[in-house]
PAGU-279998 format. One record per residue: x, y, z of N, C-alpha, C in turn; residue in one letter. Coordinates in pm, whole numbers, padded with zeros to 5 digits, always signed. Layout:
<bados>
XYZXYZXYZA...
</bados>
This chain:
<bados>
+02984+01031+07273+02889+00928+07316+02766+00928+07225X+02699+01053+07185+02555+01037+07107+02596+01004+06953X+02728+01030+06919+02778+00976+06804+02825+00852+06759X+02822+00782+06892+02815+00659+06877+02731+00580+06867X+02615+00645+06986+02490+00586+06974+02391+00591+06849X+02448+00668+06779+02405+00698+06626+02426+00589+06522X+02559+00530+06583+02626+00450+06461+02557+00302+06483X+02518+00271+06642+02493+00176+06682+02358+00200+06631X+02241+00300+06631+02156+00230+06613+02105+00247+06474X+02194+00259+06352+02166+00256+06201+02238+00085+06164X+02294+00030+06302+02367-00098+06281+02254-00183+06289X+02183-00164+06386+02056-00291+06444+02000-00297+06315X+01922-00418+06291+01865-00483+06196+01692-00383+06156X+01615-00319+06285+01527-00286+06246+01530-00142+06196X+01640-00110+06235+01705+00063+06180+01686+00045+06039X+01801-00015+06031+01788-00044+05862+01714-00034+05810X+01632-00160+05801+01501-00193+05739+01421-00048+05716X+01385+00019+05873+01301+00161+05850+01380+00249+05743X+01526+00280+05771+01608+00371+05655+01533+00351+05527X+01575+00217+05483+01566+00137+05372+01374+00178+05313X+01302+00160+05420+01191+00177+05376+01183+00375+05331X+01178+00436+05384+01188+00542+05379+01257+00618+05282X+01366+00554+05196+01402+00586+05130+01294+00525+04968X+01270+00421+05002+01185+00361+04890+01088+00421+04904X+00984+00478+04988+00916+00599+05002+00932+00718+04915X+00988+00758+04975+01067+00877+04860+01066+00887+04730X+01131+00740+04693+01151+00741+04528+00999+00707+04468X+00927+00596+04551+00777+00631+04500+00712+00677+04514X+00712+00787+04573+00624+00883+04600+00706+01039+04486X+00823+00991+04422+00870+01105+04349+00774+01119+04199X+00725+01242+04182+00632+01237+04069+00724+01232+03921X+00702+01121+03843+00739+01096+03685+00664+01136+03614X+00567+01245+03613+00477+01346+03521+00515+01455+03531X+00456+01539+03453+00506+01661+03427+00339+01655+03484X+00271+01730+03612+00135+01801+03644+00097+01887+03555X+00146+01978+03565+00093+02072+03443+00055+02001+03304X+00149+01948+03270+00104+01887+03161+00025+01800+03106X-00013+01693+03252-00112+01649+03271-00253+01709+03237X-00278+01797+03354-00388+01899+03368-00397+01970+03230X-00329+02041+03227-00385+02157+03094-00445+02010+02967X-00355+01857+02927-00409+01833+02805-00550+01753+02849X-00592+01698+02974-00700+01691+03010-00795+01766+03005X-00766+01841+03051-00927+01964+03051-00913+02005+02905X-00790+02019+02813-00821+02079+02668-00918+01957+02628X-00854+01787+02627-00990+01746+02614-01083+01668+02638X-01121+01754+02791-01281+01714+02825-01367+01838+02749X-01295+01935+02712-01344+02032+02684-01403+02045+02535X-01290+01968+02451-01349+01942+02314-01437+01840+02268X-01480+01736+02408-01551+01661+02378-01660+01714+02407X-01689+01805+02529-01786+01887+02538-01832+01986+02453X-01753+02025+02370-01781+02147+02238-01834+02071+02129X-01776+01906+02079-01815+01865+01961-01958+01833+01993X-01939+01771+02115-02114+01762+02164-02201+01871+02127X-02184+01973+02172-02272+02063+02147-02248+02145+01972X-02141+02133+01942-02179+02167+01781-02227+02099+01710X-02215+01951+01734-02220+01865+01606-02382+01792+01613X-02444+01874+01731-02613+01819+01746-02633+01821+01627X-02718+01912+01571-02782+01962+01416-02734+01857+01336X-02598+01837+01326-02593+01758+01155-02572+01622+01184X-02520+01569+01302-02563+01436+01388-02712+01405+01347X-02782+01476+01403-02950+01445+01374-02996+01429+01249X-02990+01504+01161-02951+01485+01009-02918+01402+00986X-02826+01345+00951-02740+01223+00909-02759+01147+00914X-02758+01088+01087-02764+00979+01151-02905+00972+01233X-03028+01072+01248-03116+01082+01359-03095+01026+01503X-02939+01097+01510-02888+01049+01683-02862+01181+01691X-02879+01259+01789-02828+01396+01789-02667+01389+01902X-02648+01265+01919-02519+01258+02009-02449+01153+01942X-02469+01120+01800-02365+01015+01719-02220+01076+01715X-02184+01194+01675-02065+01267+01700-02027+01264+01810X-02117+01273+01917-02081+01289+02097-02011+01182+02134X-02077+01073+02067-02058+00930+02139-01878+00882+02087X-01894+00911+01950-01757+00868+01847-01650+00973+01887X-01671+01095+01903-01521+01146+02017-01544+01121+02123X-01660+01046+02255-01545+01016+02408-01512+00838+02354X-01516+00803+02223-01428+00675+02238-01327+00675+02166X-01311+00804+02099-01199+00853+02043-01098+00865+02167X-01132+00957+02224-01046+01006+02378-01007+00902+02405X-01067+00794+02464-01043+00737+02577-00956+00656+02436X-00979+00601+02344-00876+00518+02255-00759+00613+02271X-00742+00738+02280-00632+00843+02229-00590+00825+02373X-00646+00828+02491-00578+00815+02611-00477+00678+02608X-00585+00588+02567-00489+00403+02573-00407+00447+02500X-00383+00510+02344-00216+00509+02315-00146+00589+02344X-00174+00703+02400-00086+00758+02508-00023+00667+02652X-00090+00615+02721-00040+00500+02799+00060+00402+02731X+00020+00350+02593+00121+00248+02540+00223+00303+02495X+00225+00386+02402+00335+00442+02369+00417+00525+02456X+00420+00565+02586+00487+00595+02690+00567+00483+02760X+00485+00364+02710+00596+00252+02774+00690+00183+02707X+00728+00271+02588+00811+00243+02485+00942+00288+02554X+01064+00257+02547+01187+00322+02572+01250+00426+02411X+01261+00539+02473+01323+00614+02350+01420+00569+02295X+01510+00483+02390+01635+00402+02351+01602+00319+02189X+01490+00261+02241+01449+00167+02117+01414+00213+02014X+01325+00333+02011+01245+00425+01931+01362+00478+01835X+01451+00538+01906+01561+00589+01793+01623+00516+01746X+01669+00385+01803+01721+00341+01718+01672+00274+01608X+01510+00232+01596+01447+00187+01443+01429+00336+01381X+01465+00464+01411+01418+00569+01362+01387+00570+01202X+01499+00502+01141+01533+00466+00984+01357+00387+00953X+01316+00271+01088+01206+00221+01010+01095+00277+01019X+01075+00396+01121+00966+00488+01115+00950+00577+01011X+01052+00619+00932+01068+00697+00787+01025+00604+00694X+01073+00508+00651+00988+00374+00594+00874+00375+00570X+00801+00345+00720+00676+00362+00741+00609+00478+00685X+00626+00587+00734+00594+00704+00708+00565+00732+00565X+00691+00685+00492+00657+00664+00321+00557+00586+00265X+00501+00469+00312+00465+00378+00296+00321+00404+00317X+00313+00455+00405+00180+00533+00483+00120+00627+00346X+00229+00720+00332+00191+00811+00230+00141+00780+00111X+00244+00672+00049+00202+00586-00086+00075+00526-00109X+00083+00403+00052-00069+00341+00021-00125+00412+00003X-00194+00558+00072-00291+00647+00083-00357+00712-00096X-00245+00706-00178-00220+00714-00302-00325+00613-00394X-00298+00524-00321-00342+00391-00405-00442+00323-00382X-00451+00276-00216-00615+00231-00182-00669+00380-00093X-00650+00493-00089-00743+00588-00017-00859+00647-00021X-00889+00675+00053-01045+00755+00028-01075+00879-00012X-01128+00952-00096-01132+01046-00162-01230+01091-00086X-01215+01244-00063-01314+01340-00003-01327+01474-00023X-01416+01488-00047-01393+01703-00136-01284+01712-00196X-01213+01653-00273-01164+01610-00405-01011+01584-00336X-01008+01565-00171-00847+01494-00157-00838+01392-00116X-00701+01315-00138-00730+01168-00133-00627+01141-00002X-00691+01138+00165-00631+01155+00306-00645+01092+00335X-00728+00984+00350-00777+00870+00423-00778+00756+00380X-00735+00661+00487-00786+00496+00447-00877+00415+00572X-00992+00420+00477-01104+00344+00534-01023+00203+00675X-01049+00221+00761-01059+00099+00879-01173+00088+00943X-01275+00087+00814-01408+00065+00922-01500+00128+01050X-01386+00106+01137-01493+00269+01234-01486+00365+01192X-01347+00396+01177-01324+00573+01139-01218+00564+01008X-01173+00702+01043-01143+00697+00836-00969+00678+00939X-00863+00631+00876-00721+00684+00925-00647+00792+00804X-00659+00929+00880-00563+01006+00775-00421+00987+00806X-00365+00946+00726-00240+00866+00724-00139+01012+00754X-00167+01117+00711-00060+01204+00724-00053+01246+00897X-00116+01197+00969-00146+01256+01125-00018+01181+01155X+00004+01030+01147+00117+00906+01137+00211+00954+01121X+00201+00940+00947+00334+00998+00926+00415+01162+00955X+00360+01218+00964+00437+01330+01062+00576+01286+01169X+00495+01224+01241+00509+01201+01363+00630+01045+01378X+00629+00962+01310+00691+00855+01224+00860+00967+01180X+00821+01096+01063+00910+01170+01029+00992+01218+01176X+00946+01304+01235+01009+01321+01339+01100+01297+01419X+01049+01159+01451+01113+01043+01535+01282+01032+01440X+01246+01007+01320+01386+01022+01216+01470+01116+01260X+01353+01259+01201+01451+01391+01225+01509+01397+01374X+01463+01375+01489+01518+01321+01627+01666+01278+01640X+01646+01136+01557+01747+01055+01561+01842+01094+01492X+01809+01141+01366+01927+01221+01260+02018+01318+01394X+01944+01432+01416+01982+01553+01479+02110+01463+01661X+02023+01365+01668+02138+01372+01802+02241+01253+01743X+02239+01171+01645+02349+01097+01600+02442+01198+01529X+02352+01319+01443+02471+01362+01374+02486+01522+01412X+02483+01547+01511+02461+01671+01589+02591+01754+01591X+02700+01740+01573+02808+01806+01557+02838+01805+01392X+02800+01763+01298+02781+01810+01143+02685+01912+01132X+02595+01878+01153+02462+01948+01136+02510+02051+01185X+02550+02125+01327+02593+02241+01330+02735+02312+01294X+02803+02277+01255+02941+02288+01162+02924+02270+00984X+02892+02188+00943+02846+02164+00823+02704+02205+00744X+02737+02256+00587+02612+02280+00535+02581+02118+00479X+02632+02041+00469+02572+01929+00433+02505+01848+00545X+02588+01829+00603+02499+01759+00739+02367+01828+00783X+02319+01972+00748+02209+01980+00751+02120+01992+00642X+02128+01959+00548+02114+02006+00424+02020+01822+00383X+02133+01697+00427+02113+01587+00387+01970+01572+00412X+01877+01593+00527+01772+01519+00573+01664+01591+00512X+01677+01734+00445+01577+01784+00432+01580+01754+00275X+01628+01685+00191+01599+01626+00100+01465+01495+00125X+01496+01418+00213+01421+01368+00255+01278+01419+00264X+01295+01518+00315+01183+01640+00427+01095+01677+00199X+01144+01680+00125+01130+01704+00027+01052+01583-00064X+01045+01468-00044+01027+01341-00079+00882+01347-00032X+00920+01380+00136+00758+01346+00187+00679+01468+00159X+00719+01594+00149+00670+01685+00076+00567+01671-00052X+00635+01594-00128+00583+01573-00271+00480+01520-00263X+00514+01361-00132+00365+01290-00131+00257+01394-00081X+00263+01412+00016+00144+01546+00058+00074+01632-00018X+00180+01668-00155+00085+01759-00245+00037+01677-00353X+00066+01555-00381-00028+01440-00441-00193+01454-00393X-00193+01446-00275-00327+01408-00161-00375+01484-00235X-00419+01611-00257-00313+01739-00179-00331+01766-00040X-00269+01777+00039-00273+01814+00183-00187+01927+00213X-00182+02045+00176-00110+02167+00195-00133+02146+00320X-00203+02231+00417-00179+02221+00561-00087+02154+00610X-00095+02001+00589-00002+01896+00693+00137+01954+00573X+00154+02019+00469+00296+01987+00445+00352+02133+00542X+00284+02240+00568+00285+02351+00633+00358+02288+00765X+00278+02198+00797+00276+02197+00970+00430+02082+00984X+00435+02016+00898+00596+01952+00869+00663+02032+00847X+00706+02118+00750+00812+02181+00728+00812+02314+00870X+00775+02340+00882+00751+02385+01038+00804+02341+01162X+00790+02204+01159+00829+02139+01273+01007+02069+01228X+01032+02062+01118+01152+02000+01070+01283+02101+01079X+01214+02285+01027+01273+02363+01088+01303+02423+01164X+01187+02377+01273+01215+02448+01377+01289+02370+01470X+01331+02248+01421+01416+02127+01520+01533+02164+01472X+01602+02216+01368+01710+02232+01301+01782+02346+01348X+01690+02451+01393+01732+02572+01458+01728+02546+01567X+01674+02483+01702+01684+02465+01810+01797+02386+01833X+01855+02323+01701+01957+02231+01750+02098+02321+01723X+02111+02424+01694+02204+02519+01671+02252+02490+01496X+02188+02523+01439+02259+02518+01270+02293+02638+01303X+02407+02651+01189+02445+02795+01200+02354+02858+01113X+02349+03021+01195+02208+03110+01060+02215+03139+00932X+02300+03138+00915+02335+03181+00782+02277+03020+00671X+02349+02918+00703+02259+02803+00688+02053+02825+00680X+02077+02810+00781+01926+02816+00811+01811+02924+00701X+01875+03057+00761+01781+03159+00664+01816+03114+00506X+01925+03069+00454+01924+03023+00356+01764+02944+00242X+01783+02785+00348+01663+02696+00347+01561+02801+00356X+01533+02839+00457+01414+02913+00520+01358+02960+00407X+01465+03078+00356+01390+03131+00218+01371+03046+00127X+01421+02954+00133+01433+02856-00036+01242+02776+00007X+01272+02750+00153+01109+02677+00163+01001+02788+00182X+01014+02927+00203+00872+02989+00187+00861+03031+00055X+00987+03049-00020+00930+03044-00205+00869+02952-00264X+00878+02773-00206+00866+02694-00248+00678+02647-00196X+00667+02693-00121+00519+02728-00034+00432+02826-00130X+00501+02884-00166+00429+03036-00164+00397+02994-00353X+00500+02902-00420+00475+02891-00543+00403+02773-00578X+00386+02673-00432+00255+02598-00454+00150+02589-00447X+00124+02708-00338-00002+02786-00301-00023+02873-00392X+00031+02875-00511-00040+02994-00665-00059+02835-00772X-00014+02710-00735-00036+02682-00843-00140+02625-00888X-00227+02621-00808-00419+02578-00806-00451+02704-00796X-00565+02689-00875-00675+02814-00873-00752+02849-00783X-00742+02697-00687-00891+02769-00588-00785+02755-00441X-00632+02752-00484-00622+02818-00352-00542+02941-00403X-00548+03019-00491-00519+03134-00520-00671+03212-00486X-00773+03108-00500-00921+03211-00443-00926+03197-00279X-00865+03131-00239-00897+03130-00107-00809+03237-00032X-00681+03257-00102-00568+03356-00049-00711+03526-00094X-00692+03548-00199-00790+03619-00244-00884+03706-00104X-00980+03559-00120-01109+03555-00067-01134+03631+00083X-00923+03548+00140-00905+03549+00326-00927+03721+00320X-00869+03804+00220-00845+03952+00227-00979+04011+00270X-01067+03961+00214-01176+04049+00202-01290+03970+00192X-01344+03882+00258-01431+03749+00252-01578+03829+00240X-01581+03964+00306-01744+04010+00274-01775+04029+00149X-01669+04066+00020-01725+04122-00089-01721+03968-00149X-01730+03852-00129-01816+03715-00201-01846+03623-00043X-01953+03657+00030-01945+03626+00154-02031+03481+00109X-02075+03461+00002-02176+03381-00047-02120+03284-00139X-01964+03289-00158-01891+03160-00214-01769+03124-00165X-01683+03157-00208-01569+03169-00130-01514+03211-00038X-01589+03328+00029-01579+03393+00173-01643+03335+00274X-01777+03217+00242-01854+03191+00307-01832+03157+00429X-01768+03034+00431-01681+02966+00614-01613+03066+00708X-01560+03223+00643-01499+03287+00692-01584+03372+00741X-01688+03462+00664-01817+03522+00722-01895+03497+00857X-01939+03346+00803-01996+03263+00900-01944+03285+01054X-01781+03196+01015-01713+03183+01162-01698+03347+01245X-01698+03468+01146-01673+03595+01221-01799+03645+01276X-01932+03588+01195-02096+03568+01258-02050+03508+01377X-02011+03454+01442-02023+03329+01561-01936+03434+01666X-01815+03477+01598-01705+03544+01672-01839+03655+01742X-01843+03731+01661-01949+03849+01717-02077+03799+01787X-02149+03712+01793-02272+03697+01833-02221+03671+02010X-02102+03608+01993-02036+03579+02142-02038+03637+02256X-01989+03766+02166-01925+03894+02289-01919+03843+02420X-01855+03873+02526-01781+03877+02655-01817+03731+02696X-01980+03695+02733-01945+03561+02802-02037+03448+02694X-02049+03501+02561-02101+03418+02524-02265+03354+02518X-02336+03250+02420-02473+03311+02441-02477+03178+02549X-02418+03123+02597-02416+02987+02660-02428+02857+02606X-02337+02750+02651-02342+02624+02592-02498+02577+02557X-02426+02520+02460-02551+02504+02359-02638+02562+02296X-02625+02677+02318-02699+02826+02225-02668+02890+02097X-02541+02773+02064-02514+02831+01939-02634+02873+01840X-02588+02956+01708-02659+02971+01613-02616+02963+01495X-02489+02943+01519-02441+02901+01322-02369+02750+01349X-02362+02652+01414-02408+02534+01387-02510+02468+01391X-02621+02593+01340-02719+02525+01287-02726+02553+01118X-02643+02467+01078-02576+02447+00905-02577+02561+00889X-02550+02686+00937-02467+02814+00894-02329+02782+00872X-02293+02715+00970-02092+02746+00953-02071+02620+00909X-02045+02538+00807-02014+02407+00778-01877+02411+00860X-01843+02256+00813-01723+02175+00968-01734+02274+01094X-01850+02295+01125-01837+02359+01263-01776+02286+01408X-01772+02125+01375-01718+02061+01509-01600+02014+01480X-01551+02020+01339-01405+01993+01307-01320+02135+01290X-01291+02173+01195-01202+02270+01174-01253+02446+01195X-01386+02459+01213-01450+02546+01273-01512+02542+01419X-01404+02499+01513-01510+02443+01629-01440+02576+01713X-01346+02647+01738-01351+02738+01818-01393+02855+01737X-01495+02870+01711-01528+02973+01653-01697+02962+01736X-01770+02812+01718-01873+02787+01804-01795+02791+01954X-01687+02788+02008-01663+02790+02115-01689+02908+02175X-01624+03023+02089-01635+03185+02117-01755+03201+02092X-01863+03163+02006-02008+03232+02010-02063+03151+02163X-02040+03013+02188-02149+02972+02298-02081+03040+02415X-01945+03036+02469-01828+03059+02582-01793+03230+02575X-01823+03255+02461-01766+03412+02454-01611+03436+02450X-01575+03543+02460-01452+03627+02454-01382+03554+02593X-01419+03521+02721-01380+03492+02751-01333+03336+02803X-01399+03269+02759-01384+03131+02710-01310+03085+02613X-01295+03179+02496-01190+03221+02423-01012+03217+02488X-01051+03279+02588-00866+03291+02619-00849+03220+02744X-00925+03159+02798-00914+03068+02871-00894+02913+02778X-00950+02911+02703-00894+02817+02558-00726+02842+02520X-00714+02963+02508-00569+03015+02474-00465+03009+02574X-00526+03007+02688-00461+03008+02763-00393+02865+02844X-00471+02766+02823-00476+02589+02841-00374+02575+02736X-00394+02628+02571-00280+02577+02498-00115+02656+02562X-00123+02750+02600-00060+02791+02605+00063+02750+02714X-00014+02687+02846+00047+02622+02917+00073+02460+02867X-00029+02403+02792+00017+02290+02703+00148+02298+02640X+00149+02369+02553+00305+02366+02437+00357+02416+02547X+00403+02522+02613+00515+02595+02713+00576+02453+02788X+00497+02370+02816+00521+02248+02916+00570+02174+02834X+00563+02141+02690+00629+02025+02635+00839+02112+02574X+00777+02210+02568+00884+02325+02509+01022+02291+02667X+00976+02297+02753+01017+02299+02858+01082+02162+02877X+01007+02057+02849+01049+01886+02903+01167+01881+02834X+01143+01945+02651+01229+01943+02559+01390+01992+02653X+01386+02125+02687+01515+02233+02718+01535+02132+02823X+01507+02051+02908+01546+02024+02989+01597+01886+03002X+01572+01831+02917+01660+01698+02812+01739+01694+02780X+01773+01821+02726+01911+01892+02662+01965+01929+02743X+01920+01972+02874+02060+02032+02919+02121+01922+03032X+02063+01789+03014+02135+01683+03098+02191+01610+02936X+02184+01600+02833+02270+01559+02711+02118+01422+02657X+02021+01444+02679+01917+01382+02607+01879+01427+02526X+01941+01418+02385+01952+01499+02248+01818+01422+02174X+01825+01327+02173+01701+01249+02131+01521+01277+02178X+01599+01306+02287+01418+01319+02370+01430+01462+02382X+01469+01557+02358+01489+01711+02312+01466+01728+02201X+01532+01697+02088+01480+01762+01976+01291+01647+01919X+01271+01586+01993+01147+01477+01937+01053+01579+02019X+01086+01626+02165+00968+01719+02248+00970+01846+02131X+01099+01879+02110+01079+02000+02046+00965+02027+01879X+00999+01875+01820+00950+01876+01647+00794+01819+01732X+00786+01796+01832+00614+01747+01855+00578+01864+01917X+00617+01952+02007+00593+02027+02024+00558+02208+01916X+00627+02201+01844+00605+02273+01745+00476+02228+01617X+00513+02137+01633+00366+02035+01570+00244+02112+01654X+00240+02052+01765+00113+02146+01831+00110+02279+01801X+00188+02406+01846+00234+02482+01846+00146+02539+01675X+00216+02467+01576+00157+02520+01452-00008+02521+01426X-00041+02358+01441-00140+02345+01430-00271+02456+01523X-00235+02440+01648-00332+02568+01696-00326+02707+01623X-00201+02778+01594-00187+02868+01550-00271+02910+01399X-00250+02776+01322-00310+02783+01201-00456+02785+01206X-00466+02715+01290-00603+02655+01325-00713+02785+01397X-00643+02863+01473-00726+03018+01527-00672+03106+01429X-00576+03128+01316-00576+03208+01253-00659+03169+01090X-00748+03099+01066-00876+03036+00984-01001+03081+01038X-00969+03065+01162-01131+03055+01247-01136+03252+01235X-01033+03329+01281-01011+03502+01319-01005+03522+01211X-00990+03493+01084-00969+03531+00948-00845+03581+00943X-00731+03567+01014-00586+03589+00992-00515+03559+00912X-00527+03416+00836-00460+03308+00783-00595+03246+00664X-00538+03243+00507-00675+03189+00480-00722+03050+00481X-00821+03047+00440-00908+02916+00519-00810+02773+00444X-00818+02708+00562-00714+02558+00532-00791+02493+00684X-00757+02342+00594-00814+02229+00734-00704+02187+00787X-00727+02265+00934-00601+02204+00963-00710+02206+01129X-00696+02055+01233-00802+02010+01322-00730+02138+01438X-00794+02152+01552-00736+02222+01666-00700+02124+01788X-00606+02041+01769-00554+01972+01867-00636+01957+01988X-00666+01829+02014-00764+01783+02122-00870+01861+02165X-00915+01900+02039-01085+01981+02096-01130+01956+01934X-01058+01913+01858-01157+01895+01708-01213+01770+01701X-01318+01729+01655-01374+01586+01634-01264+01543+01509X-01246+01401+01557-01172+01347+01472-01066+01259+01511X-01104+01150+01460-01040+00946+01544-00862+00997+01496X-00826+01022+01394-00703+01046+01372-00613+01139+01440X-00690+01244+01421-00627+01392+01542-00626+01338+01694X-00705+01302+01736-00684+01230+01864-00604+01109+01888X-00555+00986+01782-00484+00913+01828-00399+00971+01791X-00335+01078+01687-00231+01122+01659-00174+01174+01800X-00260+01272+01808-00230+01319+01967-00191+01284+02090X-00231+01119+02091-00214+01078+02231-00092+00982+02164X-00024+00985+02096+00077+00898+02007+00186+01049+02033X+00179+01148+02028+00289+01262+02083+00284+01281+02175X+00176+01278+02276+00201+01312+02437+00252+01173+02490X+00253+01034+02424+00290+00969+02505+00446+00974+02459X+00457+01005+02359+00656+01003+02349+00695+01150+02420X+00633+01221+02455+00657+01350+02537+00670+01292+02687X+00528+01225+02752+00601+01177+02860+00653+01092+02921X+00722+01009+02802+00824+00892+02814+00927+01009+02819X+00971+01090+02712+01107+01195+02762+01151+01208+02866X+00985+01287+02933+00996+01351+03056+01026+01279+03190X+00994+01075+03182+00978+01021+03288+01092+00963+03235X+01189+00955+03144+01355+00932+03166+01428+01043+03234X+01378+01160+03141+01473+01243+03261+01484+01278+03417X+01335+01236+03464+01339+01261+03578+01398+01106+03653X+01379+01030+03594+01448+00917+03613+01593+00939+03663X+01642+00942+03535+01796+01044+03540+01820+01074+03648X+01786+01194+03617+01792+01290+03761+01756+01199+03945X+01698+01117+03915+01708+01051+04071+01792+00951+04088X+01865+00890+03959+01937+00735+03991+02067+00770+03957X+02040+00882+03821+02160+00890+03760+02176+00826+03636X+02294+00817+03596+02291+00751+03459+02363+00603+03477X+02271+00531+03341+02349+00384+03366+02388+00307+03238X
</bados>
């Protein structure tokens, strides 16, 4: 009897309707973000807009006699870097891979112009003037490359791991855009590419023997372009031992380990710095956690480390989990953007600690800078387009 009365009353017309609602409930109320990932790249940057603020007073005032002209030009950086994170999330990856061929294009094209109409600055040629801000074209093209290497890796994903040619083919390519980069010269960004190109190649299973092959063939090929200028054979030099010429070539490195120490535990407090006051040059670009650890201290420090840390872990994660429903495309693109971040911080605190010698390379959403930030919100939004197909997926299924 109550099993009938069950059947009868999912039959009546207003049953339904409630089912029906309740279930549409559900699905909109199911979260298509990754939270974490949300949170940690927010606060990384409210946080760097709050740091450039306070480093970049002194030479703001200088310059411009605004002591918040830097302040003002990263929160409209952000909020521009937020809008193309929104747009480019409403891209379908479907589409994305399949022009992948015209994002390599681009990417070249990017590189070339930069060649020809760019802007020259401390003797490299990165930028092309658009009037508000400068565009360093290599932030683009990275990221343009990627999208390729993406598409390569899940169209040709059973060569690539069986075959030395199938992996072998793209990084000729990977070699092309190489070349343009040391035109600029932009060592760093060719660092932080070949980085991210290999580390998509190994996540996608090449066999090792393959792999360590390349591997060695590209840190000889690093290692013999980094001797073939003189002043970055002084800078390798210099990283060893920066106190015995702390007054030329050691200088940025001195400085930033002045800032490290003046810090200790909690720091002298925001806005108390003392070596962005024109002690530490690029103190709000490529030296800015170094003023972070003198104003925030040691422990502001790893609470910094610790935001990236749940940042990349969360995109590392969207990646593995793409892959293991057969989204080869939106897996290896989380993975080569994710390692992108991944490098760049790494490089970026091992300059500032004197680990690594000095190279400009920005610290992902806490450095001043219109390019690093739309670059940025141009990878988190193809990160959580990944993430809001797969969870898609996962509630409808596939279609």
């Amino acid at each position: 009897m109550r099993n009938r009365l069950a059947k009868l009353r999912f039959r009546l017309p207003i049953f339904s309707y409630l089912k029906t609602q309740s279930h549409t409930l559900h699905l909109s109320s199911m979260r298509y973000l990754d939270g974490w990932l949300v949170l940690s790249s927010l606060t990384l940057l409210a946080l760097g807009w709050i740091m450039v603020s306070s480093a970049s007073v002194a030479v703001a005032e200088f310059l411009s006699n605004n002591a918040q002209h830097y302040a003002i030009r990263q929160g409209i950086f952000a909020v521009l870097g937020l809008l193309v994170t929104f747009l480019v999330s409403q891209a379908p990856l479907a589409f994305i891979k399949k022009y992948g061929h015209v994002f390599l294009l681009v990417a070249f094209i990017l590189l070339t112009l930069v060649l020809l109409v760019g802007r020259e600055v401390n003797g490299s040629t990165r930028w092309i003037s658009l009037g508000f801000f400068n565009l360093q074209t290599s932030e683009v093209a990275k990221i343009c490359l990627i999208i390729y290497m993406a598409s390569y890796l899940s169209r040709q994903l059973q060569q690539v791991r069986e075959t030395f040619s199938g992996f072998i083919k793209p990084l000729f390519l990977v070699l092309a855009y190489g070349g343009l980069l040391i035109f600029q010269p932009d060592y760093g960004s060719l660092v932080v590419v070949m980085a991210a190109v290999m580390g998509m190649v190994f996540l996608a299973g090449v066999r090792l023997q393959h792999f360590l092959l390349v591997l060695l063939v590209a840190v000889l090929g690093l290692a013999f372009i980094a001797i073939m200028e003189p002043y970055r054979v002084e800078r390798l030099t210099s990283f060893t031992d920066p106190w015995s010429n702390q007054f030329n070539s050691g200088y940025q490195l001195t400085q930033a380990l002045i800032a490290f120490g003046r810090g200790h535990w909690v720091g002298l407090g925001l806005g108390n710095s003392v070596q962005k006051l024109f002690y530490l040059p690029e103190a709000h670009t490529d030296f800015i956690f170094s003023i972070l650890a003198e104003e925030l201290g040691l422990i502001g420090g790893l609470i910094t480390l610790a935001l990236f840390v749940v940042f990349i872990s969360r995109i590392f994660l969207i990646g593995r989990r793409c892959e293991l429903i057969g989204h080869f495309f939106s897996a290896y693109l989380c993975y080569g953007l994710g390692v992108i971040f991944a490098t760049q911080v790494m490089v970026n605190l091992g300059v500032n600690t004197g680990l690594l010698p000095t190279k400009g390379l920005t610290l992902p959403l806490i450095s001043y800078g219109g390019s690093s930030l739309v670059a940025s919100g141009m990878m988190l939004g193809l990160i959580f387009r990944a993430d809001y197909e797969r969870r898609k997926h996962a509630c409808f299924g596939a279609k």
